[in-house]
MMTF fields as JSON, N, C-alpha, C and O atoms, coordinates in Angstrom:
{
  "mmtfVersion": "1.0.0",
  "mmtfProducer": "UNKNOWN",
  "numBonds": 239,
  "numAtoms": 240,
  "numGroups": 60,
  "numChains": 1,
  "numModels": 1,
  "chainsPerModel": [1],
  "groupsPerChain": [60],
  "chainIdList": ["A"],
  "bondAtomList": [4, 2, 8, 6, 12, 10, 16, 14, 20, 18, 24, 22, 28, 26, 32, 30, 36, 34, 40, 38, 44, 42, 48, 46, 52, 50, 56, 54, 60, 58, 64, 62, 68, 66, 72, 70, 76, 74, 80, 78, 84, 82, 88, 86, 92, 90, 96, 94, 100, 98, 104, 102, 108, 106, 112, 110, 116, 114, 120, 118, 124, 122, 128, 126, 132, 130, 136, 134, 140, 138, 144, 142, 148, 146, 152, 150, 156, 154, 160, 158, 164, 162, 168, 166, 172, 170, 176, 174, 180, 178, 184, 182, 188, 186, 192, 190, 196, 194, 200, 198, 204, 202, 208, 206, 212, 210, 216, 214, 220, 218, 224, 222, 228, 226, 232, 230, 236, 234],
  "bondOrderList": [1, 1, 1, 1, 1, 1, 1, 1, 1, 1, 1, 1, 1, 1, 1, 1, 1, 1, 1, 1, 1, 1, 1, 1, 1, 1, 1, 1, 1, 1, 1, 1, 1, 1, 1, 1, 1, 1, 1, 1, 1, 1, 1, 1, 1, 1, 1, 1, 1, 1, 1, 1, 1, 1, 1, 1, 1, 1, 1],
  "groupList": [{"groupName": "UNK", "atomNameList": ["N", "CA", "C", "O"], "elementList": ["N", "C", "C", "O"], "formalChargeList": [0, 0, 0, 0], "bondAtomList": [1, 0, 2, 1, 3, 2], "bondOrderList": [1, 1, 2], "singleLetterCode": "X", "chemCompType": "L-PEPTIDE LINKING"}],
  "groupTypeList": [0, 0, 0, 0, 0, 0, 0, 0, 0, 0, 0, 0, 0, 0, 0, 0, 0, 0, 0, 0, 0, 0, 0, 0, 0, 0, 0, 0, 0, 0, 0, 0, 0, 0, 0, 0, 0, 0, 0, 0, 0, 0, 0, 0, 0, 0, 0, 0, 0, 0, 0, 0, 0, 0, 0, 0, 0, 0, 0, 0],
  "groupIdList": [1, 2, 3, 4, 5, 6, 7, 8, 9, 10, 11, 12, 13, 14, 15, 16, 17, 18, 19, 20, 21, 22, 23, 24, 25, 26, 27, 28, 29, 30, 31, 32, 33, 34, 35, 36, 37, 38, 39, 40, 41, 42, 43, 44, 45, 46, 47, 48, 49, 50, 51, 52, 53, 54, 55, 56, 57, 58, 59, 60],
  "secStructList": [7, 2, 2, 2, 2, 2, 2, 2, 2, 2, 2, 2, 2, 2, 2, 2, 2, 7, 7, 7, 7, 7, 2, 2, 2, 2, 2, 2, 2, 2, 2, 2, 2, 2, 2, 2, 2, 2, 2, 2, 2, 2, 2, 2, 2, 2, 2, 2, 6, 2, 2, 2, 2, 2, 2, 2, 2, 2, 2, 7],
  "xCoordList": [-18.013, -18.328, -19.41, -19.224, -20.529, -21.16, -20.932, -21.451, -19.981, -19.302, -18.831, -19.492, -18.005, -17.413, -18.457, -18.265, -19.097, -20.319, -21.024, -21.353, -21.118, -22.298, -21.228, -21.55, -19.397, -18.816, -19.164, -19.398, -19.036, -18.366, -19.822, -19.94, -21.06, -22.056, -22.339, -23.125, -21.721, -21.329, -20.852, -21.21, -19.321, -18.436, -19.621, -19.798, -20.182, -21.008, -21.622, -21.378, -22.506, -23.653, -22.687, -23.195, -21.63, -20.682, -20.3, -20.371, -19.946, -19.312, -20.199, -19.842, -21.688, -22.616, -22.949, -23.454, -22.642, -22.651, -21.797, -22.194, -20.532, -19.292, -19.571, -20.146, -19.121, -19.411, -18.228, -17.32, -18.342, -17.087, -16.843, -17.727, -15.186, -15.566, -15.287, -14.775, -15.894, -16.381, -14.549, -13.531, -14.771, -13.299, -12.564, -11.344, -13.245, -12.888, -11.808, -10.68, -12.745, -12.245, -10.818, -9.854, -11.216, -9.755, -8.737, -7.9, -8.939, -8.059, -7.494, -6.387, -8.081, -7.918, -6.747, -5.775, -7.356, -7.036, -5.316, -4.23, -5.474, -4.221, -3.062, -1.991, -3.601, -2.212, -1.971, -0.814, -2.978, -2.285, -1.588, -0.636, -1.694, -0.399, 0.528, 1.368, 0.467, 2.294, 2.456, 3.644, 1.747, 2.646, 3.409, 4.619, 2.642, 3.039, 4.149, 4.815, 4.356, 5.103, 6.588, 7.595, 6.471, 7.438, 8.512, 9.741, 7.424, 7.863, 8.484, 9.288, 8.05, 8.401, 9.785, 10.61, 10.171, 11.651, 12.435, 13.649, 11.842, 12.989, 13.356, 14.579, 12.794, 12.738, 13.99, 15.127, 13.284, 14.264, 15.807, 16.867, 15.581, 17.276, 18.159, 19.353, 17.396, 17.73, 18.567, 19.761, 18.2, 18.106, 19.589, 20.528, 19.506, 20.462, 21.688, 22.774, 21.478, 22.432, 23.237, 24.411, 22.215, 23.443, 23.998, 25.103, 23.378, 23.407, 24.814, 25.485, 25.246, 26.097, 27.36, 28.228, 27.566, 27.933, 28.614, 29.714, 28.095, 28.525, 29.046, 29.782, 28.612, 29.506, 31.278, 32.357, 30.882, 32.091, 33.315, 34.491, 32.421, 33.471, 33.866, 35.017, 33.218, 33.727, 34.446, 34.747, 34.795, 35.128, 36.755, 37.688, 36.825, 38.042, 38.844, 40.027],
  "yCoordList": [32.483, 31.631, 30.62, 29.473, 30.874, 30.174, 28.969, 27.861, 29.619, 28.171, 27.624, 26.606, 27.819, 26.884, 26.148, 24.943, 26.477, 25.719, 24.415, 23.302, 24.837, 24.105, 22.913, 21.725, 23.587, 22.157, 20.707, 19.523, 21.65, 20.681, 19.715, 18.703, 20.617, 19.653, 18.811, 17.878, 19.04, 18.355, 16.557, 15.493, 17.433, 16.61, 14.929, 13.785, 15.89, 15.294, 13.96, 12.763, 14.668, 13.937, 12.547, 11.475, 12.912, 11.919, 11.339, 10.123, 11.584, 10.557, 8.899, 7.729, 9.768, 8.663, 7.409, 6.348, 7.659, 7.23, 6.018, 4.931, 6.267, 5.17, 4.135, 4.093, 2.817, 1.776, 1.144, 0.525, 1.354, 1.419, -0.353, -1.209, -0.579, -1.751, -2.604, -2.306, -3.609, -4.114, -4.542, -4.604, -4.772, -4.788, -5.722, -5.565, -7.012, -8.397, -8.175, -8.595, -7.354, -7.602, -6.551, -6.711, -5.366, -4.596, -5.662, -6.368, -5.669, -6.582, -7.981, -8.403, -8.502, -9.486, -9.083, -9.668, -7.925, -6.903, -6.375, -6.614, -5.803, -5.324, -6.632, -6.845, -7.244, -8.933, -9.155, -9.31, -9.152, -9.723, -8.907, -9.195, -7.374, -6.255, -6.673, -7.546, -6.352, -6.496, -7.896, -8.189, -8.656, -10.585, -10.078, -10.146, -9.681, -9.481, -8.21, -8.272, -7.325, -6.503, -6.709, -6.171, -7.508, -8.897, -9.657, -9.731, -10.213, -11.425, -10.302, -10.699, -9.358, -8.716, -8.21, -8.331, -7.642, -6.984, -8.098, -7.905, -9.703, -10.643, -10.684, -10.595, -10.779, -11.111, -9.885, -10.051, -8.875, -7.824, -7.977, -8.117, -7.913, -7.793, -9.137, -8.953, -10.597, -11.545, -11.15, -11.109, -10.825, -10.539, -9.377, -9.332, -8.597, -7.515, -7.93, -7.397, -9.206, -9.906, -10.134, -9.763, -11.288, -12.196, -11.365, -11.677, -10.173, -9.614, -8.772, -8.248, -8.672, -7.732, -8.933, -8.805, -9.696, -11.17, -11.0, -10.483, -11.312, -12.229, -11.073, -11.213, -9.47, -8.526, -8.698, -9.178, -8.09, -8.185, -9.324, -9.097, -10.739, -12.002, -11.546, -11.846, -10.985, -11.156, -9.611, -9.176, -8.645, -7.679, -7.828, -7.153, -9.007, -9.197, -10.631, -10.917],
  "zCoordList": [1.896, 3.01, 2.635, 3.039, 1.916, 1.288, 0.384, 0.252, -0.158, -1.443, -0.175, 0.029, 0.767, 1.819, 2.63, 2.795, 2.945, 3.522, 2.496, 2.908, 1.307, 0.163, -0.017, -0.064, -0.149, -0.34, 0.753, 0.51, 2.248, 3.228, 3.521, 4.211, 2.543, 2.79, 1.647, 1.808, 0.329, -0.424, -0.517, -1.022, 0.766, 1.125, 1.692, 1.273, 2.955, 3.814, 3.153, 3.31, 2.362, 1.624, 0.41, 0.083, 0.091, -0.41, 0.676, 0.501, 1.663, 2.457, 2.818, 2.96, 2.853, 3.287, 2.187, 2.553, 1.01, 0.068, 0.029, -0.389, 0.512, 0.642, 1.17, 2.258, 0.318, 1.368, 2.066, 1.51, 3.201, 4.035, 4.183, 4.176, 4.331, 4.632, 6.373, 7.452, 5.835, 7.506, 8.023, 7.333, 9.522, 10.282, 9.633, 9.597, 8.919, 8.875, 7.375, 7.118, 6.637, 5.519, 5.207, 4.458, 6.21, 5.898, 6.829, 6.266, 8.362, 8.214, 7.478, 7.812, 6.73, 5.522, 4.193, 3.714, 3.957, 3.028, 3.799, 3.27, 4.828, 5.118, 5.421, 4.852, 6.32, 6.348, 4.467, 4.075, 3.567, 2.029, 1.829, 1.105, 2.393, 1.467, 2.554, 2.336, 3.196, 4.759, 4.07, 3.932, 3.691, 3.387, 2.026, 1.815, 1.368, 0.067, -0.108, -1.141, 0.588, 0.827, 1.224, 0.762, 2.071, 2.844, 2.091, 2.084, 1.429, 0.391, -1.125, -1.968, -1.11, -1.791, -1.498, -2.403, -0.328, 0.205, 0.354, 0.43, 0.44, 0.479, -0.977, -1.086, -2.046, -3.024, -3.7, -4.141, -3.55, -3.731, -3.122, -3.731, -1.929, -0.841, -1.791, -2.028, -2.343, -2.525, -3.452, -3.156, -4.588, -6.156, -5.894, -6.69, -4.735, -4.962, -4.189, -4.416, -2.957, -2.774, -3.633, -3.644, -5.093, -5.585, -6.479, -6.922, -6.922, -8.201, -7.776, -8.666, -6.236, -6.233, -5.966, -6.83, -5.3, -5.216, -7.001, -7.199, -7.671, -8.939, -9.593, -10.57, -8.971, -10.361, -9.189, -9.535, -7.845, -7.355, -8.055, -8.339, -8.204, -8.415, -9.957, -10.274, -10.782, -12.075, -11.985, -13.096, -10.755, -11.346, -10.876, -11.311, -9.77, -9.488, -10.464, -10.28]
}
């Protein structure tokens, strides 16, 4: 019970340490991954469009 205690104050004393970040910048941070995430699944869906497009035409 002891080791369980010494961790969770362990834990504690690390947590305060973190420098958390402010509202502005995670939201900043989160719109570049969802844009980029985005632009990423068009890019993909695109690529697997034509890629399936051009085997179909050459398989007929």
């Amino acid at each position: 019970m002891k080791r369980i205690k010494k961790f969770l104050t362990e834990v504690k004393t690390e947590l305060k340490k973190v420098s958390w970040s402010t509202k502005d910048e995670l939201i900043s941070a989160t719109t570049v991954v969802l844009i980029s995430v985005f632009l990423l699944a068009l890019f993909i869906g695109a690529c697997d469009f034509i890629l399936s497009r051009l085997i179909s035409v050459l398989i007929k």
